[in-house]
N, CA, C and O atoms as a DFTB+ gen file, in Angstrom:
464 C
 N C O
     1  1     -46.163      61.989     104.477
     2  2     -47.351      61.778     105.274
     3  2     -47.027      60.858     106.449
     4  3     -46.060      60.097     106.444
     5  1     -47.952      60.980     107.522
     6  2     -47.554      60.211     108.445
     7  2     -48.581      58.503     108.427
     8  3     -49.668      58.252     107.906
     9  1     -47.583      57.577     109.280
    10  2     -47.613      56.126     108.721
    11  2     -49.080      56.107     109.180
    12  3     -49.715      55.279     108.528
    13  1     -50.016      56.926     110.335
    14  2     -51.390      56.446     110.516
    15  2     -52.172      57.387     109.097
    16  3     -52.957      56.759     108.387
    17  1     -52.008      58.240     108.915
    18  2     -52.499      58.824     107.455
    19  2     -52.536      57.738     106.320
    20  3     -53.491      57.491     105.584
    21  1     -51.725      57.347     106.326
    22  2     -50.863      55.919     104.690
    23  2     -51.841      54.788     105.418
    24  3     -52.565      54.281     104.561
    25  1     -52.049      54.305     106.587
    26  2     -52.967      53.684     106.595
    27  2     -54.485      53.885     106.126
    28  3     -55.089      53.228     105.278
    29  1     -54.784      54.584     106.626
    30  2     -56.173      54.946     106.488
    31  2     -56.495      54.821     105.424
    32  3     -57.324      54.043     104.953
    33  1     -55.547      55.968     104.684
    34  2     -55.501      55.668     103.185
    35  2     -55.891      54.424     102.352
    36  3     -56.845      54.153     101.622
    37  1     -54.781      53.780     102.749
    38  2     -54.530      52.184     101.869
    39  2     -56.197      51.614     102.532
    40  3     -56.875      51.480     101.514
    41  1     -56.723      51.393     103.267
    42  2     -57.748      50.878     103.974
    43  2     -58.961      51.607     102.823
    44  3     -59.633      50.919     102.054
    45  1     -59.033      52.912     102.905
    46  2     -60.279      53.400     102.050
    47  2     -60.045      53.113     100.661
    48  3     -61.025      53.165      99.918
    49  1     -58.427      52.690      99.964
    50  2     -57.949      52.518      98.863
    51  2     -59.231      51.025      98.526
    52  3     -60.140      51.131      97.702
    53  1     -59.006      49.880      99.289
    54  2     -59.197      48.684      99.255
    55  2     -60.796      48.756      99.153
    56  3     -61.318      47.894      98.447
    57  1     -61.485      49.531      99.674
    58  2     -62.631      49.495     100.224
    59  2     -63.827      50.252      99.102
    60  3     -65.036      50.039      99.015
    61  1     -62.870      51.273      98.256
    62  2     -63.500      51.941      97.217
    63  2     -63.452      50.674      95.882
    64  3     -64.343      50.387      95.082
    65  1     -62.133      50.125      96.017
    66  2     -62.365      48.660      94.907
    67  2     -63.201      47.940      94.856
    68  3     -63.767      47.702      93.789
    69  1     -63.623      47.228      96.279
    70  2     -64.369      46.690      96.443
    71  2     -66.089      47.131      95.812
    72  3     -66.992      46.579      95.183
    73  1     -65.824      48.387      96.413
    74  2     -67.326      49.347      96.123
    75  2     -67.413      49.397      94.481
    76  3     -68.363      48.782      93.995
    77  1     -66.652      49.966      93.714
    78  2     -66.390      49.813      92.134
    79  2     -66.766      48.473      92.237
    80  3     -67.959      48.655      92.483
    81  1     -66.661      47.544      92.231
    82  2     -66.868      46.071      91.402
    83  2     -68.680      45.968      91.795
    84  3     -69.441      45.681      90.871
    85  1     -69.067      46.144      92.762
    86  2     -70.262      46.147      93.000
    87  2     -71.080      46.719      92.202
    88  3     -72.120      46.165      91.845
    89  1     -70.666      48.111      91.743
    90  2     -70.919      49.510      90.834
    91  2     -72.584      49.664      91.143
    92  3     -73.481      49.681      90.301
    93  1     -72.720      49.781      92.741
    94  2     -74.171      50.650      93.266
    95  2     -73.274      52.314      93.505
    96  3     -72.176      52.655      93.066
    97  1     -74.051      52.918      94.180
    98  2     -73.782      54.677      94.425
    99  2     -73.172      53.748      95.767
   100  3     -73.372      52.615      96.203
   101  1     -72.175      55.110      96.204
   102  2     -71.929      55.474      97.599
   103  2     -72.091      55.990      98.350
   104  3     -72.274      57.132      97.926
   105  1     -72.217      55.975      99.897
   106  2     -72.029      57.113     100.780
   107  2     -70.865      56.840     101.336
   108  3     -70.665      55.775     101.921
   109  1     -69.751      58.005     101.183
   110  2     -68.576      58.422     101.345
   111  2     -69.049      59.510     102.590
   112  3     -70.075      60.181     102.698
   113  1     -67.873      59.391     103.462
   114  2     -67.952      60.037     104.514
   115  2     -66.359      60.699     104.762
   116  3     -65.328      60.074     104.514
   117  1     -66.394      61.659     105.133
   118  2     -65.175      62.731     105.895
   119  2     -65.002      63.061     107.080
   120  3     -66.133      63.389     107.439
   121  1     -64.196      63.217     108.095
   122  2     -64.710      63.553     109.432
   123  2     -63.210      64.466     109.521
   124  3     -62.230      64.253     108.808
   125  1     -63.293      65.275     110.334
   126  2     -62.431      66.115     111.057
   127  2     -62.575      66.876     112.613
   128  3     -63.775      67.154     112.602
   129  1     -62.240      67.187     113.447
   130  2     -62.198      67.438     114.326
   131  2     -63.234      68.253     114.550
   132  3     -63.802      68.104     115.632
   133  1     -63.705      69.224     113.687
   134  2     -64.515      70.155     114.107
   135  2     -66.066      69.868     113.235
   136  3     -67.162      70.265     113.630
   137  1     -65.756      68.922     111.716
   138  2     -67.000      69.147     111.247
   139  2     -66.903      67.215     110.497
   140  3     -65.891      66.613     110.140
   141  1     -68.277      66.757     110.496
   142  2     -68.068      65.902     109.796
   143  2     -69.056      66.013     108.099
   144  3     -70.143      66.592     108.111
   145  1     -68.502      65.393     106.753
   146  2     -69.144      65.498     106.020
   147  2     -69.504      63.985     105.225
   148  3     -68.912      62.911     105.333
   149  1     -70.885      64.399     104.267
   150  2     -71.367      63.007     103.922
   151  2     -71.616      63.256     102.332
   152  3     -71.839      64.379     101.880
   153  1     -71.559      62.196     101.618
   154  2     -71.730      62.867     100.339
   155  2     -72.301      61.087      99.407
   156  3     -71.851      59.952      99.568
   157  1     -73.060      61.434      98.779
   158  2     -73.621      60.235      97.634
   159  2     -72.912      60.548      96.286
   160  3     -73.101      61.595      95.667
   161  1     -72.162      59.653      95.925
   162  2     -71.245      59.920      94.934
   163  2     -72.619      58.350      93.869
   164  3     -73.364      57.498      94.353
   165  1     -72.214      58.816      92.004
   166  2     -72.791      57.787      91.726
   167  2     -71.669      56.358      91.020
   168  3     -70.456      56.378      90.813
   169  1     -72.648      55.269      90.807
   170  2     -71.731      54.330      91.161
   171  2     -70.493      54.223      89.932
   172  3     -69.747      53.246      89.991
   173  1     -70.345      54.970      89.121
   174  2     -68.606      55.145      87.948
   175  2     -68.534      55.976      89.342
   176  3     -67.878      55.003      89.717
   177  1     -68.562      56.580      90.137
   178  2     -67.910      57.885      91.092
   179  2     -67.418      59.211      90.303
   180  3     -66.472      59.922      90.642
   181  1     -68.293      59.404      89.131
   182  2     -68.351      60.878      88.114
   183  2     -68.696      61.348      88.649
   184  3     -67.975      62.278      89.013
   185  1     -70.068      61.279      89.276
   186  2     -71.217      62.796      89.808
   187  2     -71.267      62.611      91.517
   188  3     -71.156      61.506      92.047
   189  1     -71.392      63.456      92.025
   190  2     -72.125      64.086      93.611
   191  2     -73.716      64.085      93.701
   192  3     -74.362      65.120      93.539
   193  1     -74.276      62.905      93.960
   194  2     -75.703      63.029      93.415
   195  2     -76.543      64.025      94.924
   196  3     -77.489      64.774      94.683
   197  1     -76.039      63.860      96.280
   198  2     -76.272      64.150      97.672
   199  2     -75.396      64.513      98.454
   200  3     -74.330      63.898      98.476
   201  1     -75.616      65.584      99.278
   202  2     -74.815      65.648     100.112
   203  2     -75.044      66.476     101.596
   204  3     -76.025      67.216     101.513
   205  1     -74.535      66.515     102.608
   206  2     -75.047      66.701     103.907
   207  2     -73.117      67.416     105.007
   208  3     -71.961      67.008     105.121
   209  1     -73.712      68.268     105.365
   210  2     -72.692      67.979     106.894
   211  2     -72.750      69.309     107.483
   212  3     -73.383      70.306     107.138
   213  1     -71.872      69.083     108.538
   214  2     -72.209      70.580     109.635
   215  2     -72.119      71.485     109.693
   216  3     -72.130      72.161     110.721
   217  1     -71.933      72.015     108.052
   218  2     -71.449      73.114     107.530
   219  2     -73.005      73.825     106.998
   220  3     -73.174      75.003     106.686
   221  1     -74.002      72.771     107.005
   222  2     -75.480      73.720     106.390
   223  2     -76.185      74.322     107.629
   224  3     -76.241      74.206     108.853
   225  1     -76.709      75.061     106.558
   226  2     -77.518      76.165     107.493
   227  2     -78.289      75.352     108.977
   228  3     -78.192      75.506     110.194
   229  1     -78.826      74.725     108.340
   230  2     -79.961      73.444     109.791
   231  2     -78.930      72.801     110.870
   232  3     -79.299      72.396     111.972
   233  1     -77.714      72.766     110.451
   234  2     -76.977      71.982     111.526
   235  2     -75.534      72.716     111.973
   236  3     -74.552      72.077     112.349
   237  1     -75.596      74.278     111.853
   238  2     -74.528      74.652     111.818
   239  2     -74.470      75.045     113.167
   240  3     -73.447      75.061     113.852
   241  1     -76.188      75.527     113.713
   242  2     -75.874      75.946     115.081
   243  2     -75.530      74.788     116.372
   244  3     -75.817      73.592     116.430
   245  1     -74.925      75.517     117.191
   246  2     -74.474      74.233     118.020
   247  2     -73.113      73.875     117.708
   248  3     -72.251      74.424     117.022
   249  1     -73.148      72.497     118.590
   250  2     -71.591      71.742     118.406
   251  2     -71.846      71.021     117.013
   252  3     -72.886      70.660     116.462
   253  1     -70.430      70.941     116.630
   254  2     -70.754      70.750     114.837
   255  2     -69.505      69.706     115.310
   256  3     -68.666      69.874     114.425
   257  1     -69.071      68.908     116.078
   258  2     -67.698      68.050     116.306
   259  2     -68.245      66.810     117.162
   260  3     -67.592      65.909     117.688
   261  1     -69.227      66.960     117.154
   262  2     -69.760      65.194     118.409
   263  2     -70.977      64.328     117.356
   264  3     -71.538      64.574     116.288
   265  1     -70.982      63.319     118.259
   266  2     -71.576      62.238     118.125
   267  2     -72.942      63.106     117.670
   268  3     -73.282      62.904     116.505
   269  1     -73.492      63.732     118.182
   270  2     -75.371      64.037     118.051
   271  2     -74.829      65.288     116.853
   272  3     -75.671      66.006     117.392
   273  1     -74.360      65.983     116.009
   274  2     -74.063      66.358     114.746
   275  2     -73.932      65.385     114.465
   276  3     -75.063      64.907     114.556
   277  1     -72.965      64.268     113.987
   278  2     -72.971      63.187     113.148
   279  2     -74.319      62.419     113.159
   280  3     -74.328      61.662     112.188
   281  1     -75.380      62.328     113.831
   282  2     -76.468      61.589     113.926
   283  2     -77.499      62.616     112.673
   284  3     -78.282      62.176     111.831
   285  1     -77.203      63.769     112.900
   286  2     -78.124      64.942     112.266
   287  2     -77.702      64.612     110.983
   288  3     -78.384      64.027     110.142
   289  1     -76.658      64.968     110.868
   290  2     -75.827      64.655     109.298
   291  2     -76.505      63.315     108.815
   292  3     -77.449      63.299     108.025
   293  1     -75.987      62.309     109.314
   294  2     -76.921      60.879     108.923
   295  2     -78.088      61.114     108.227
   296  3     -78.505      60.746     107.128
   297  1     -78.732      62.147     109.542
   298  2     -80.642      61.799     108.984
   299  2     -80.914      62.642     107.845
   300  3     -81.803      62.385     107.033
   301  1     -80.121      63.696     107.777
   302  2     -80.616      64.621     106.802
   303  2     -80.298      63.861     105.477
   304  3     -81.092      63.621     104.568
   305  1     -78.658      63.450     105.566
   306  2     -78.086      62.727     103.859
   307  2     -79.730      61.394     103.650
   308  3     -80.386      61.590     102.627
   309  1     -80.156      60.381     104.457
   310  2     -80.365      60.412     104.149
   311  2     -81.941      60.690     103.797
   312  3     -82.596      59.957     103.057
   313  1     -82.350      61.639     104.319
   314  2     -83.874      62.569     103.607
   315  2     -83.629      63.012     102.558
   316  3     -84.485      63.159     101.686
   317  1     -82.609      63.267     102.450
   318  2     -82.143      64.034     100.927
   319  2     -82.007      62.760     100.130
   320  3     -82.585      62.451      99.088
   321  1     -81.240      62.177     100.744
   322  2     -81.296      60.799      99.353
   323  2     -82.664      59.997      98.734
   324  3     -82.869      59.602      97.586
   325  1     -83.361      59.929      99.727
   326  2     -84.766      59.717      99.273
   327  2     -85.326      60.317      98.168
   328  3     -85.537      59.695      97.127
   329  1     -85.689      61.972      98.384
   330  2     -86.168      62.863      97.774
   331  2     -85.075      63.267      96.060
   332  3     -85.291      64.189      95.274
   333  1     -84.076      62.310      95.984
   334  2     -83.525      62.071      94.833
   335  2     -83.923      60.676      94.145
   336  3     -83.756      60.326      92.977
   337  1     -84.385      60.123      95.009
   338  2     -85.090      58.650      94.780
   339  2     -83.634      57.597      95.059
   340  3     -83.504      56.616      94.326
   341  1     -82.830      57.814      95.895
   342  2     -81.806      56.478      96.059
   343  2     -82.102      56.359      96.976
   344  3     -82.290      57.268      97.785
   345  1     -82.331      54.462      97.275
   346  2     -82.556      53.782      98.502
   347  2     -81.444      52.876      99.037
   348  3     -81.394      52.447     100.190
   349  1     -80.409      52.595      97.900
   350  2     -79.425      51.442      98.129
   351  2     -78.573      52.069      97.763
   352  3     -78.565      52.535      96.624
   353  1     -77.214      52.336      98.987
   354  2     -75.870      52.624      98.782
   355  2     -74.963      51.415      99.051
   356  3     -75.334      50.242      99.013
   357  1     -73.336      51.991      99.414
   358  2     -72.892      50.927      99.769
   359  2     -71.974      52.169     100.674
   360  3     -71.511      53.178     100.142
   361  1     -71.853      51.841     102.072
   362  2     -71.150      52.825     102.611
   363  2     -69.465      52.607     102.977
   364  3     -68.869      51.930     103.815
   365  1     -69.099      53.419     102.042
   366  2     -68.078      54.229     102.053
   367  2     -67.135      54.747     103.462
   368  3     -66.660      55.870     103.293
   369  1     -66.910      54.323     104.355
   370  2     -66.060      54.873     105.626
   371  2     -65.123      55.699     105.698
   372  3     -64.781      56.170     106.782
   373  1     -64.403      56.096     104.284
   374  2     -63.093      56.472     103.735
   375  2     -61.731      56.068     104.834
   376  3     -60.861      56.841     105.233
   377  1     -61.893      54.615     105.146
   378  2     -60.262      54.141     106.238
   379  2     -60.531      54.812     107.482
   380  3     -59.584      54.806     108.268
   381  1     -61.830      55.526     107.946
   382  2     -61.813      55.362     109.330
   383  2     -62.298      54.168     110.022
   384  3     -62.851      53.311     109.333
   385  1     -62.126      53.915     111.754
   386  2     -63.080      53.274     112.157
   387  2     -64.302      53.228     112.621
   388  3     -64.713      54.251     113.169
   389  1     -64.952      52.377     112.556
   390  2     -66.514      52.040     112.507
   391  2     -66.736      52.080     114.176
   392  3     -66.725      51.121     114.947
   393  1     -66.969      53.693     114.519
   394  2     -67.106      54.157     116.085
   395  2     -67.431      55.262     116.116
   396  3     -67.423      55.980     115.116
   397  1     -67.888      55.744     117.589
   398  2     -67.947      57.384     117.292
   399  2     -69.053      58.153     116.599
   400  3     -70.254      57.938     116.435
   401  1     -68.183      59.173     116.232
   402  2     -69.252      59.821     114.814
   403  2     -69.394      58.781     113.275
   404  3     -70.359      58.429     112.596
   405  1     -68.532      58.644     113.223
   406  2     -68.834      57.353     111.719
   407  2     -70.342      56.664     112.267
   408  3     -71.410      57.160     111.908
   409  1     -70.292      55.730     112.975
   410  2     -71.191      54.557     113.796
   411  2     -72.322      55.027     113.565
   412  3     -73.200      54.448     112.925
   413  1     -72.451      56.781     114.371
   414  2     -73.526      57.779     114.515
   415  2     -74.267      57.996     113.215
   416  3     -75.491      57.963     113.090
   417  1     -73.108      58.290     111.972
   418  2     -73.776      58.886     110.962
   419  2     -74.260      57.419     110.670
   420  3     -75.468      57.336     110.891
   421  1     -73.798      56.430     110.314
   422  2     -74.477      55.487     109.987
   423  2     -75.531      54.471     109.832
   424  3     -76.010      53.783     108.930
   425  1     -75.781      54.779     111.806
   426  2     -76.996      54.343     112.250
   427  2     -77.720      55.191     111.814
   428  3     -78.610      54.724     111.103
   429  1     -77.736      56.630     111.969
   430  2     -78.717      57.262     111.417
   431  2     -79.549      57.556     110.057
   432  3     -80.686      57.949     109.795
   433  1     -78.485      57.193     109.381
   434  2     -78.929      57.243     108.004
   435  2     -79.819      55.910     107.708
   436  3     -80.738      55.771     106.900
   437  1     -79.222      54.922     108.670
   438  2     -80.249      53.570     108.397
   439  2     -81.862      53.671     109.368
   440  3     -83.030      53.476     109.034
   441  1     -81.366      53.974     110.364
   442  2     -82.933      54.493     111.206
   443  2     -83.779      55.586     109.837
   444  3     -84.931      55.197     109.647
   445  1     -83.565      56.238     109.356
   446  2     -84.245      56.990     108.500
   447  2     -84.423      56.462     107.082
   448  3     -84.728      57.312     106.246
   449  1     -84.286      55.204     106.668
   450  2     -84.464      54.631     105.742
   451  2     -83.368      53.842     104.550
   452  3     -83.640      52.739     104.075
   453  1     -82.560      54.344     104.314
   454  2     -80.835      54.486     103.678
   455  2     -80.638      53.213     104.103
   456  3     -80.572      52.907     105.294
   457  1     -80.487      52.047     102.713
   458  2     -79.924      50.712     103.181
   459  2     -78.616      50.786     102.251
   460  3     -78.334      51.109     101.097
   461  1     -77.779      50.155     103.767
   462  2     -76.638      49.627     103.240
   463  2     -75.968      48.762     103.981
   464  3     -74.931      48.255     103.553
């Protein structure tokens, strides 16, 4: 793998420990060039309780790779998380940085209610 991959890595390594000792749910996030994804894992990280990204039907049309998809993604994970009844995560970045689409999904999920 390459040495910025092994970073990232080791970074989301540190960051999921942290999240375990806390033992609330997560929102874990994925991003790739073309689509980003969001997902509520619960807090052992056994089950997928939510999940969201630019791959569903509501957000597929359009650009599925910028900042305003990652804002959509945000709001929907969390409407959906509501309507499962979770209000308190702890968010999950998986070793990216806190910019961009990450920033996007994040604010958005907090403008729509989702504390973390």
């Amino acid at each position: 793998m390459s040495d910025k991959k092994d970073s990232r890595l080791r970074r989301a390594k540190k960051t999921r420990f942290k999240i375990r000792e806390l033992g609330i749910s997560r929102l874990c996030i994925n991003r790739t060039p073309r689509h980003i994804y969001a997902q509520i894992t619960s807090a052992d990280g056994s089950k997928v309780l939510v999940t969201a990204s630019t791959l569903d039907k509501e957000l597929r049309s359009g650009s599925t790779g910028n900042v305003e998809a990652a804002g959509k993604v945000g709001a929907l994970i969390a409407e959906r998380a509501k309507a499962a009844g979770i209000d308190k995560v702890a968010f999950d970045r998986s070793g990216f940085k806190y910019h961009g689409r990450v920033k996007a999904l994040a604010d958005a999920a907090r403008e729509n209610g989702l504390e973390f």
